[in-house]
C-alpha atoms as a printed R data frame, in Angstrom:
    type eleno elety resid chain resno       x       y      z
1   ATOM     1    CA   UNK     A     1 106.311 145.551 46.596
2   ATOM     2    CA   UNK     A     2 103.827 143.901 48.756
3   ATOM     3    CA   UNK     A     3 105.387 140.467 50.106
4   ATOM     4    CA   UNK     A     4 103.060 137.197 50.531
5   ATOM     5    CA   UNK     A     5 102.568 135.490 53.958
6   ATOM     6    CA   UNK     A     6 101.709 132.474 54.574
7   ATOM     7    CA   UNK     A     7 100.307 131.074 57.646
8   ATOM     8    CA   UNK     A     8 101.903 128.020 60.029
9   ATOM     9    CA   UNK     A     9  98.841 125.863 60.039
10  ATOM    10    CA   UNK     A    10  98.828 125.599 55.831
11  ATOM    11    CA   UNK     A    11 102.531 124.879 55.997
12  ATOM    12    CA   UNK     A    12 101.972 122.133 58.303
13  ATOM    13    CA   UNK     A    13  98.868 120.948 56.317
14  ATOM    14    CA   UNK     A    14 100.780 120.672 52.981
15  ATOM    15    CA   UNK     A    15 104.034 119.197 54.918
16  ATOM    16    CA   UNK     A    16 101.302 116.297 56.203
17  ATOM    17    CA   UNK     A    17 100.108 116.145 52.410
18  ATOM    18    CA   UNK     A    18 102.910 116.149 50.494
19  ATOM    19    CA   UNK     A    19 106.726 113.960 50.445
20  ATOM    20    CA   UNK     A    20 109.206 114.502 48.638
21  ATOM    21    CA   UNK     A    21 111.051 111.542 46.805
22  ATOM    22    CA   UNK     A    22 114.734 110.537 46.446
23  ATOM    23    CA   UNK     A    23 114.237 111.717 42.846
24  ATOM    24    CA   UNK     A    24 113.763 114.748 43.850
25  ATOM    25    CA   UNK     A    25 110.180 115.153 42.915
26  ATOM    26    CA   UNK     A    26 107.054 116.163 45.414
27  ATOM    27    CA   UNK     A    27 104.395 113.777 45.532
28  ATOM    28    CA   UNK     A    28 101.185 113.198 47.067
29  ATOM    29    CA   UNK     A    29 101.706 111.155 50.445
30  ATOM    30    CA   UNK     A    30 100.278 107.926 50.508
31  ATOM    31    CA   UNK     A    31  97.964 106.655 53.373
32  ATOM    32    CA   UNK     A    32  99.211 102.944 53.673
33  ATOM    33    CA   UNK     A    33  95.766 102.063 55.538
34  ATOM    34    CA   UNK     A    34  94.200 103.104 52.317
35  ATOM    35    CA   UNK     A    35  95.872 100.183 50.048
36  ATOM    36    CA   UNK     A    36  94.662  97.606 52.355
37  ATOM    37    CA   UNK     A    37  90.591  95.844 51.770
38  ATOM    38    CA   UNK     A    38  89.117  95.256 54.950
39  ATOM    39    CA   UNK     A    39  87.277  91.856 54.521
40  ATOM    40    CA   UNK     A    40  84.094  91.858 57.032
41  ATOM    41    CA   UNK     A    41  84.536  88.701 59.445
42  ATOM    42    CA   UNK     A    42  81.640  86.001 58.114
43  ATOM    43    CA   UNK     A    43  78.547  86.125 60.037
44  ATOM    44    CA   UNK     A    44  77.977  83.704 63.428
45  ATOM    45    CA   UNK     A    45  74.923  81.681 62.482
46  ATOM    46    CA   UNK     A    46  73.306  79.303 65.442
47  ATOM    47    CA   UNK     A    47  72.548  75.471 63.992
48  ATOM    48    CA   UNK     A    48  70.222  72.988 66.127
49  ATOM    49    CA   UNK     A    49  71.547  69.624 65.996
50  ATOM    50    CA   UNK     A    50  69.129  66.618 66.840
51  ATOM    51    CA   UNK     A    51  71.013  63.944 68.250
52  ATOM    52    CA   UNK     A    52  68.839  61.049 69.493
53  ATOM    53    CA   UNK     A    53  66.222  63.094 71.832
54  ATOM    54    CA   UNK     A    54  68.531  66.165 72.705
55  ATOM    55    CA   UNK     A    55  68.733  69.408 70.744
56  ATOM    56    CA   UNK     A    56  71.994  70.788 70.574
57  ATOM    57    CA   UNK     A    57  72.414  74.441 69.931
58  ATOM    58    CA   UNK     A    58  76.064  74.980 68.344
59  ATOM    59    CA   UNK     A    59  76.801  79.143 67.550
60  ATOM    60    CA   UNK     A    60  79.272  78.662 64.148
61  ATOM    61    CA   UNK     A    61  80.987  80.434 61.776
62  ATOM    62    CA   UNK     A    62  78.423  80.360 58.641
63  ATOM    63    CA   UNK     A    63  81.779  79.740 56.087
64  ATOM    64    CA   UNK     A    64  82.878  76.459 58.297
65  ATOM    65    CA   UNK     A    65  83.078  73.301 57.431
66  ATOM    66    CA   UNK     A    66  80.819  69.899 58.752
67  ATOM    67    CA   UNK     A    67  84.098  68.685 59.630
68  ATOM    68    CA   UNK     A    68  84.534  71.668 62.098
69  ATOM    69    CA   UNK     A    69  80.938  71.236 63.098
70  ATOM    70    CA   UNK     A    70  81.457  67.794 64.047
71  ATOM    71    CA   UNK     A    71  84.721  68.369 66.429
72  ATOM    72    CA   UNK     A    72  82.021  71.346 68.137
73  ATOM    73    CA   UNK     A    73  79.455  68.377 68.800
74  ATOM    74    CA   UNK     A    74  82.212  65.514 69.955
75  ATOM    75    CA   UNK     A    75  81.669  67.496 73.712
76  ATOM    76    CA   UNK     A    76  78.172  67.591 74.360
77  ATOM    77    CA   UNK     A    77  77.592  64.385 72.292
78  ATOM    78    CA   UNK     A    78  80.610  61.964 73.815
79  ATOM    79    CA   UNK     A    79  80.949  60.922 70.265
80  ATOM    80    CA   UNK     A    80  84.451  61.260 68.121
81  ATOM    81    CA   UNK     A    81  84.064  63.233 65.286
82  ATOM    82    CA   UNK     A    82  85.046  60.103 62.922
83  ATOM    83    CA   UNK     A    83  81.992  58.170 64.307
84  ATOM    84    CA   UNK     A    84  79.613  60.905 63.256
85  ATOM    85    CA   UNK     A    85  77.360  61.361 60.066
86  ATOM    86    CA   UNK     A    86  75.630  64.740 60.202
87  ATOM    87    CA   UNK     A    87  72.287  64.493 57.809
88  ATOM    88    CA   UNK     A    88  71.374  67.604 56.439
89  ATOM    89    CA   UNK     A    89  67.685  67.803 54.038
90  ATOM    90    CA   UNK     A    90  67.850  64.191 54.090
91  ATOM    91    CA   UNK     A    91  71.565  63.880 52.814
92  ATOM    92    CA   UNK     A    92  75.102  63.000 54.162
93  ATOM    93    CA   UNK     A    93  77.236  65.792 54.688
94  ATOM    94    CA   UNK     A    94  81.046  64.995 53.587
95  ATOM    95    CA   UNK     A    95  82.728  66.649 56.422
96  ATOM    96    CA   UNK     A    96  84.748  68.399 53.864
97  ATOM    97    CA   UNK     A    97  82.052  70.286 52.628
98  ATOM    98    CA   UNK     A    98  81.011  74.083 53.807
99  ATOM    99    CA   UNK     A    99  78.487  74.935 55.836
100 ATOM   100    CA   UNK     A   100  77.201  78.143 53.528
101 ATOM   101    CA   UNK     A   101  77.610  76.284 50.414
102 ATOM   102    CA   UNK     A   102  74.932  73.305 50.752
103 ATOM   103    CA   UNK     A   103  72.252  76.368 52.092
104 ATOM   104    CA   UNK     A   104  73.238  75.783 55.595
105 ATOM   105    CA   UNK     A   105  71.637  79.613 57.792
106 ATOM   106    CA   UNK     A   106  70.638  81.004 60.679
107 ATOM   107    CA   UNK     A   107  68.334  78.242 62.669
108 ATOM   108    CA   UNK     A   108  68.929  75.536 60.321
109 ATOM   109    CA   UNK     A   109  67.767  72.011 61.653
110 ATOM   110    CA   UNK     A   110  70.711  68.861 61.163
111 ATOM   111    CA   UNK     A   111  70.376  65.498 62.585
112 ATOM   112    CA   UNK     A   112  73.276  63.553 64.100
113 ATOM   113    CA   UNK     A   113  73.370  59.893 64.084
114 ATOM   114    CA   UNK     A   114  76.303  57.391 65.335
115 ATOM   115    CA   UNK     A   115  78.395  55.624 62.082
116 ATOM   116    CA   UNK     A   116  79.128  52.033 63.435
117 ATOM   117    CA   UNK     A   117  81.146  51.403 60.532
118 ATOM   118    CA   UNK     A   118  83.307  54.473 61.043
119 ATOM   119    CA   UNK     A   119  83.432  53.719 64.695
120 ATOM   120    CA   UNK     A   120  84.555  50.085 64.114
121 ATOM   121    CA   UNK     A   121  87.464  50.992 61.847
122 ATOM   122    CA   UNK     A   122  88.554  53.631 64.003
123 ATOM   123    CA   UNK     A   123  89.203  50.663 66.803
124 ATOM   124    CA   UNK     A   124  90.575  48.462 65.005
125 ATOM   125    CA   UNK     A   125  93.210  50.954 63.798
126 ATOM   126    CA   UNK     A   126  93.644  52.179 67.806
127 ATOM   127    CA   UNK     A   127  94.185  48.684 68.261
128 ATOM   128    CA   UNK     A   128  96.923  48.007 65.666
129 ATOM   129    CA   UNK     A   129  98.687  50.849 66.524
130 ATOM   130    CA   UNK     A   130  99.035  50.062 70.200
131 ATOM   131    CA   UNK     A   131  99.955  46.346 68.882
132 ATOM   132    CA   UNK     A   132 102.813  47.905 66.910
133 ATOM   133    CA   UNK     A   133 103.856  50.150 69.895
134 ATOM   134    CA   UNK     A   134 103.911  47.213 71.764
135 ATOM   135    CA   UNK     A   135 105.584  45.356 69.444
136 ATOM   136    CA   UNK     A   136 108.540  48.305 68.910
137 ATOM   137    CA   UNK     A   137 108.721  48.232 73.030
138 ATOM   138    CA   UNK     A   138 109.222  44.787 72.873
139 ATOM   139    CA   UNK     A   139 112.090  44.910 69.890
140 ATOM   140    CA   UNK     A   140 114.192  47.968 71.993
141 ATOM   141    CA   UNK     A   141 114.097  45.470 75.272
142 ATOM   142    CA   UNK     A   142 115.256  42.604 73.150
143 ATOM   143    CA   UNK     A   143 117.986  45.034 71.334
144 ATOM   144    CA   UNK     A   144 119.068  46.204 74.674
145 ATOM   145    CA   UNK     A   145 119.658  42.739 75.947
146 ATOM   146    CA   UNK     A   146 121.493  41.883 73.120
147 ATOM   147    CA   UNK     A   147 124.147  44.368 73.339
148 ATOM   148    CA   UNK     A   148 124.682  42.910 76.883
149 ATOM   149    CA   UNK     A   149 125.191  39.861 75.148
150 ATOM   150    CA   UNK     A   150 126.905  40.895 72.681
151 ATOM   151    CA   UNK     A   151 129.688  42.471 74.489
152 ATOM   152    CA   UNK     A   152 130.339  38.767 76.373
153 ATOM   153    CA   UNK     A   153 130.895  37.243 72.740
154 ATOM   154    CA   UNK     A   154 133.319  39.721 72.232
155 ATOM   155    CA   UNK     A   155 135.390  39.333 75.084
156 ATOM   156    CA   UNK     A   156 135.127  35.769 74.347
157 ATOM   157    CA   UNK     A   157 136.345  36.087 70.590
158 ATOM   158    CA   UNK     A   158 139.092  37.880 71.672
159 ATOM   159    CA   UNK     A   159 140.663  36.095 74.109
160 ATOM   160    CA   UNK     A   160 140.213  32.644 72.295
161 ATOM   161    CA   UNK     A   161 141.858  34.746 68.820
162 ATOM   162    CA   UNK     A   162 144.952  35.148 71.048
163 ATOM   163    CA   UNK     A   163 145.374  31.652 71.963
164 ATOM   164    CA   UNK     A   164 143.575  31.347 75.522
165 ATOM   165    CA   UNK     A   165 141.178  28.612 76.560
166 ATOM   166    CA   UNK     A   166 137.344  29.499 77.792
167 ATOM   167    CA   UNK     A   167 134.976  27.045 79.521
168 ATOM   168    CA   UNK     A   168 132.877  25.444 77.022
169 ATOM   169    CA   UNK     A   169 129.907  25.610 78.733
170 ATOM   170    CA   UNK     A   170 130.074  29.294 79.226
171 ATOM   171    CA   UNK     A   171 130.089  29.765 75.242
172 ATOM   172    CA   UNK     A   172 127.016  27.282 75.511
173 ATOM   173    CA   UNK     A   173 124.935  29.067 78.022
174 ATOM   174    CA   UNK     A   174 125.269  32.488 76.157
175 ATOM   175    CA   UNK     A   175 124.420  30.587 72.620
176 ATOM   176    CA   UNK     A   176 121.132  29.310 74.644
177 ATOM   177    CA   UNK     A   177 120.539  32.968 75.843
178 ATOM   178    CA   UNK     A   178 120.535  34.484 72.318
179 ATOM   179    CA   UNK     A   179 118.780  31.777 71.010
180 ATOM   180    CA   UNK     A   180 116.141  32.362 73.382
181 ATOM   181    CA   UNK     A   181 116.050  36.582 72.366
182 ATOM   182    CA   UNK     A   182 116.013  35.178 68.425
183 ATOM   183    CA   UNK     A   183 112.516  32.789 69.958
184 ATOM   184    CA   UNK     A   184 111.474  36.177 71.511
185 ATOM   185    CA   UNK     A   185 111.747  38.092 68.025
186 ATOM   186    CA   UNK     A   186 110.090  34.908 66.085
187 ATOM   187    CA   UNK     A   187 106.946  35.398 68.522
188 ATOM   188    CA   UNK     A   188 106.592  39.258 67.191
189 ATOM   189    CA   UNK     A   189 104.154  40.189 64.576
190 ATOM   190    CA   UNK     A   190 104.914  43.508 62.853
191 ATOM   191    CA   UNK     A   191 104.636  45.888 60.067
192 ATOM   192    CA   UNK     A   192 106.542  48.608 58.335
193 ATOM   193    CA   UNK     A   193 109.283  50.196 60.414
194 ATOM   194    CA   UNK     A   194 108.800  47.626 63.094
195 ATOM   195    CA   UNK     A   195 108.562  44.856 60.956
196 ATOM   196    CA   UNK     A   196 111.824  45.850 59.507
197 ATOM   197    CA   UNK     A   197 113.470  46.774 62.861
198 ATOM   198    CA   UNK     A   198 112.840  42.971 63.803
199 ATOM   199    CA   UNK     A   199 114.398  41.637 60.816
200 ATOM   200    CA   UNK     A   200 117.705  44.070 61.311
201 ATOM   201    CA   UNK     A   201 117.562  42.670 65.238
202 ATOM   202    CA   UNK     A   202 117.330  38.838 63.594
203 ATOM   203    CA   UNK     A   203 120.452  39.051 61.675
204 ATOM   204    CA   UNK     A   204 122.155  40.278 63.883
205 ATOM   205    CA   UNK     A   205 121.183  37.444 66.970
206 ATOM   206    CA   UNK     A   206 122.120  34.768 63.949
207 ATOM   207    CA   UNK     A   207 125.136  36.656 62.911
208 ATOM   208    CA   UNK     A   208 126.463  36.561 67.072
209 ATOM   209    CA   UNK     A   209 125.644  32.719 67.159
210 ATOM   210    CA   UNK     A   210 126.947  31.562 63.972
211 ATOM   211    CA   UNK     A   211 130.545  33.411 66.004
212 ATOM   212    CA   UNK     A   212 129.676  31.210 68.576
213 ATOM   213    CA   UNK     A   213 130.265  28.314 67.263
214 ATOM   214    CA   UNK     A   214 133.003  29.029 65.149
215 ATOM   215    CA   UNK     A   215 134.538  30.075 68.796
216 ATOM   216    CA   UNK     A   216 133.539  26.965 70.264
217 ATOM   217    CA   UNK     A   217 135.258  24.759 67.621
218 ATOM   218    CA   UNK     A   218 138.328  27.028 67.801
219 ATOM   219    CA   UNK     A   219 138.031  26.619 71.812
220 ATOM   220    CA   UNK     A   220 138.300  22.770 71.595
221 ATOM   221    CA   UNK     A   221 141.027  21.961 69.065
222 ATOM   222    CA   UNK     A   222 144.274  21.178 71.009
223 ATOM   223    CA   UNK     A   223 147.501  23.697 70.914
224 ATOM   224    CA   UNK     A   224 150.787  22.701 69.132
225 ATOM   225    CA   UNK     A   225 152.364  21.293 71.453
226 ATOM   226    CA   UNK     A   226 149.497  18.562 72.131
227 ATOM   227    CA   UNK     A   227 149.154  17.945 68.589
228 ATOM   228    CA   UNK     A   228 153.084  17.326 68.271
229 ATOM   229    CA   UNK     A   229 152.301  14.617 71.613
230 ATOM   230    CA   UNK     A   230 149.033  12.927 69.985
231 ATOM   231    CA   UNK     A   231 151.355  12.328 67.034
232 ATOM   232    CA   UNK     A   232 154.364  11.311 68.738
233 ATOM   233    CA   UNK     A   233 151.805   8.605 70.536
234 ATOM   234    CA   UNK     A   234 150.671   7.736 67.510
235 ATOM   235    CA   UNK     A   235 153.670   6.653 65.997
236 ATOM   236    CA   UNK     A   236 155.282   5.175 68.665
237 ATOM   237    CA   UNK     A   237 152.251   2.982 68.702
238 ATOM   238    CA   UNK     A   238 152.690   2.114 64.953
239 ATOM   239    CA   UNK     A   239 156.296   1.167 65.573
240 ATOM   240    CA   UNK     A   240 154.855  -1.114 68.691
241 ATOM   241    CA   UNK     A   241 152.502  -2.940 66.160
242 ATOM   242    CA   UNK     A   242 155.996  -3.444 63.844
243 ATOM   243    CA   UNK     A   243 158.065  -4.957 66.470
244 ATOM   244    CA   UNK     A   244 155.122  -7.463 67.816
245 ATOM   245    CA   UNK     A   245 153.760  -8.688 64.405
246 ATOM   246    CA   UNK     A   246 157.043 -10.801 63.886
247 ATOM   247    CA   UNK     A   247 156.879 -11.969 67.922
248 ATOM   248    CA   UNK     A   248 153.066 -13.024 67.438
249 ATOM   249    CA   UNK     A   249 153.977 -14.766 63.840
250 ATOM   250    CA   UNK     A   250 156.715 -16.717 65.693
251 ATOM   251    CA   UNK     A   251 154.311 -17.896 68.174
252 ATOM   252    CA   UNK     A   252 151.641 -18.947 65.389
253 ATOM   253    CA   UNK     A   253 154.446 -21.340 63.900
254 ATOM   254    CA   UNK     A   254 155.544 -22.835 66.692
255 ATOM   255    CA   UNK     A   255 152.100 -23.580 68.090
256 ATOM   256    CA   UNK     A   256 151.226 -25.136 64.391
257 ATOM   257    CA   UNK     A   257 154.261 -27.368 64.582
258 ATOM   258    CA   UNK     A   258 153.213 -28.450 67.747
259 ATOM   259    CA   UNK     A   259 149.513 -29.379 67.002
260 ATOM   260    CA   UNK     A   260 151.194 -31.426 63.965
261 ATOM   261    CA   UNK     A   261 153.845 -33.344 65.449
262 ATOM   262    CA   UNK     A   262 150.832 -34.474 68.217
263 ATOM   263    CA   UNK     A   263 149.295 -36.201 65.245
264 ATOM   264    CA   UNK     A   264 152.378 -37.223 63.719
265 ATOM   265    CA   UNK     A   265 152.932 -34.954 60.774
266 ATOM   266    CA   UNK     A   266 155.662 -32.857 60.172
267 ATOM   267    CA   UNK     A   267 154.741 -29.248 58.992
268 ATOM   268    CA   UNK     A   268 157.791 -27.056 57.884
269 ATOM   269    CA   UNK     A   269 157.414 -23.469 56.114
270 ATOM   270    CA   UNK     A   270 160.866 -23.994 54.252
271 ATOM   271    CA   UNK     A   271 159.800 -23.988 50.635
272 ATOM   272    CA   UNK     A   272 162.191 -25.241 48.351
273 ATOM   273    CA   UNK     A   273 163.067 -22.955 45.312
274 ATOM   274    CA   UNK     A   274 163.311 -24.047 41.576
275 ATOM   275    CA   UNK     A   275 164.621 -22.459 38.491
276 ATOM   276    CA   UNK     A   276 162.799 -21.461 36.234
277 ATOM   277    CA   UNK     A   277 162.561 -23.828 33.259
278 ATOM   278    CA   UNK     A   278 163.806 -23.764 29.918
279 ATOM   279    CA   UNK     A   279 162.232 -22.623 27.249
280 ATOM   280    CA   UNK     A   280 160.141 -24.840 25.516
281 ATOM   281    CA   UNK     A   281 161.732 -24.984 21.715
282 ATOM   282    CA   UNK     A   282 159.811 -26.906 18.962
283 ATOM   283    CA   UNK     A   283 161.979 -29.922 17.415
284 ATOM   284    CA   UNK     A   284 161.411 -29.930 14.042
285 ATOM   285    CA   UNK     A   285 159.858 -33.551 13.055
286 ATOM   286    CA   UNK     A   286 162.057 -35.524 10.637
287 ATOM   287    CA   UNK     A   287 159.474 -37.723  9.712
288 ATOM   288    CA   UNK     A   288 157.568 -37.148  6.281
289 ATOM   289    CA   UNK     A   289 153.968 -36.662  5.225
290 ATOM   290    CA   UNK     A   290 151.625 -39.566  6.011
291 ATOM   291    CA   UNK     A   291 148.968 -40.471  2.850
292 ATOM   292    CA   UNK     A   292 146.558 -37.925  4.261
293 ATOM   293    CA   UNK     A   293 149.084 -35.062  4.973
294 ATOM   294    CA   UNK     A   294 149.008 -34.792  8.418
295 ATOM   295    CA   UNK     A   295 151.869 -33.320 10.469
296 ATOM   296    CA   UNK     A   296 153.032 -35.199 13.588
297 ATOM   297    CA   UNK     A   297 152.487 -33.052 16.772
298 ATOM   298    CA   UNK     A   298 156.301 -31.400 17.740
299 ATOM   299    CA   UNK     A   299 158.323 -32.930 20.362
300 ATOM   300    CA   UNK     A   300 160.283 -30.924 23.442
301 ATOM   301    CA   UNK     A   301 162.963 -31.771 25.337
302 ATOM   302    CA   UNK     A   302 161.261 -33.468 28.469
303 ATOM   303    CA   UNK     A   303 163.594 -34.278 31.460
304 ATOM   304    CA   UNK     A   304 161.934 -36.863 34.010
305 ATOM   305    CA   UNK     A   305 163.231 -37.132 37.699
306 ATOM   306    CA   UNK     A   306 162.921 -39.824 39.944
C-alpha cells in the first residue's frame, strides 16, 4: 500500500488559509483588512478669491465649508471671519453651507467683501464682554476688602456680646468704610452671573452694617451698676423736691401775710369748718284750699344767726 505525501509548503499554505474555531470546526480565515471600505480622501480644488483689487489663491478641500473658507482668507485678508460675506454667482454664501454642494470646482471665481454690520456687532459684543470682565474684577476687589472688614465687625461683636466697651468712633469709621464698598457696588453695571454676584456682595455689605448699629446702640447703653446709680440719683432727687415743696409753701404764706398787713388787712388760711346741714324735710301745710285750689308753697325749718 502506497502511502500519500504531502509537501511542507501546502501545509503551510492551508495552515495560512484555514483556523480552526473554539467549536471545533475549520473555517476559512478571515482577512480583517478586507471588511474595512477605504473611502478616497476628497479632491484639493484651488478657488480665486477677489477681495478689493487682490486675487487670492486659497488650495481647499472641495467637501469644506464657506465657513472654513473664510477662517483660510482671515490671514492674507486682515479681516475676521465674522466680518466677511463671500459672494458666490451673485449670491451670499451662508458660511454653513458646502463648498461642492452650491457647484463650487476647480478654478472657481468668489468675491470677498467687508460686512460692516457683522463687524459692528462683533465690537460691541468685545466691548461688553470686557465691560463685564471689568466689572467681575471690580466685584472680587470689593469682596476681598470686605472680608477684611468683615473680620473687624466680628471682633467687635464679640467683645461688646461679652460685656466690654469699644470706642464709638471706631464702630463709626468702619460703618463709613463699608458704606463706601456698598457706593462702590451701586456704581457697577452688570449682567447675568455678575449682575448676580453684585447683588449677593450687596446683602451682605447691608447685612454687616445693619450689625453695626445694633453694636453701636448695645456699645452706649450704661452697665448695671450705672443704671442702679442714675436711679438712685433720681430718686433721691424726687425725695429733695418732697422735703422743699412744704419749705417754699411756708415762705409763700408768710411773704402774703406780710404784703397784707402793709396795707392793713389781715389774711389768715385757717378756714373754719361747718357741719353739714340738716336735711331739708317738707312741713306739711295746715292751711286749707284757697277758692282756686292752690297749695301754699311748704315751709322748712330755717335757723337764722346773728
Amino acid at each position: 500500500m502506497m502511502r500519500m505525501k504531502t509537501k511542507p509548503t501546502a501545509t503551510k499554505t492551508i495552515a495560512r488559509e484555514w483556523e480552526l474555531r473554539p467549536g471545533g470546526m475549520l473555517v476559512q480565515k478571515r482577512n480583517p483588512d478586507s471588511d474595512q471600505i477605504t473611502i478616497p480622501p476628497a479632491p484639493t480644488i484651488r478657488v480665486k478669491v477677489k477681495h478689493g483689487s487682490i486675487y487670492h489663491q486659497i488650495n481647499i478641500n472641495s467637501q469644506a465649508t464657506f465657513g472654513e473658507l473664510k477662517k483660510m482668507l482671515t490671514g492674507p485678508t486682515g479681516l475676521h471671519h465674522k466680518d466677511q460675506k463671500l459672494i458666490y454667482k451673485d449670491k451670499e454664501r451662508d458660511s454653513n453651507v458646502f463648498l461642492d454642494m452650491v457647484g463650487v470646482k476647480d478654478k472657481s471665481k468668489m468675491v470677498l467683501i467687508e460686512d460692516p454690520i457683522s463687524q459692528e456687532k462683533r465690537l460691541m459684543e468685545m466691548r461688553k464682554n470686557a465691560k463685564m470682565e471689568k466689572a467681575s474684577k471690580s466685584i472680587s476687589e470689593i469682596s476681598f476688602e470686605v472680608d477684611r472688614l468683615a473680620g473687624q465687625v466680628s471682633a467687635y461683636e464679640s467683645i461688646i456680646s461679652k460685656g466690654g466697651k469699644v470706642n464709638e468712633k471706631d464702630v463709626v469709621n468702619l460703618i463709613e468704610l463699608l458704606m463706601n464698598q456698598l457706593l462702590k457696588l451701586d456704581g457697577i453695571m452688570a449682567d447675568g452671573d455678575v449682575k448676580l454676584q453684585r447683588k449677593m456682595q450687596v446683602r451682605r455689605v447691608q447685612k454687616y452694617v445693619e450689625t453695626l448699629d445694633m453694636l453701636k446702640i448695645k456699645n452706649s447703653m450704661p452697665n448695671n451698676n450705672g443704671g442702679g446709680e442714675m436711679e438712685m440719683q433720681s430718686e433721691d432727687k424726687h425725695t429733695n423736691g418732697q422735703k422743699v415743696a412744704p419749705i417754699q409753701e411756708r415762705r409763700y404764706n408768710q411773704q402774703q401775710q406780710q404784703s397784707s398787713a402793709a396795707d392793713g388787712v389781715v389774711v389768715t388760711t385757717k378756714w373754719e369748718t361747718f357741719d353739714s346741714f340738716p336735711a331739708l324735710v317738707p312741713v306739711p301745710s295746715t292751711s286749707t284750699s284757697t277758692a282756686n285750689n292752690s297749695i301754699s308753697p311748704p315751709k322748712f325749718p330755717w335757723e337764722f344767726f346773728d
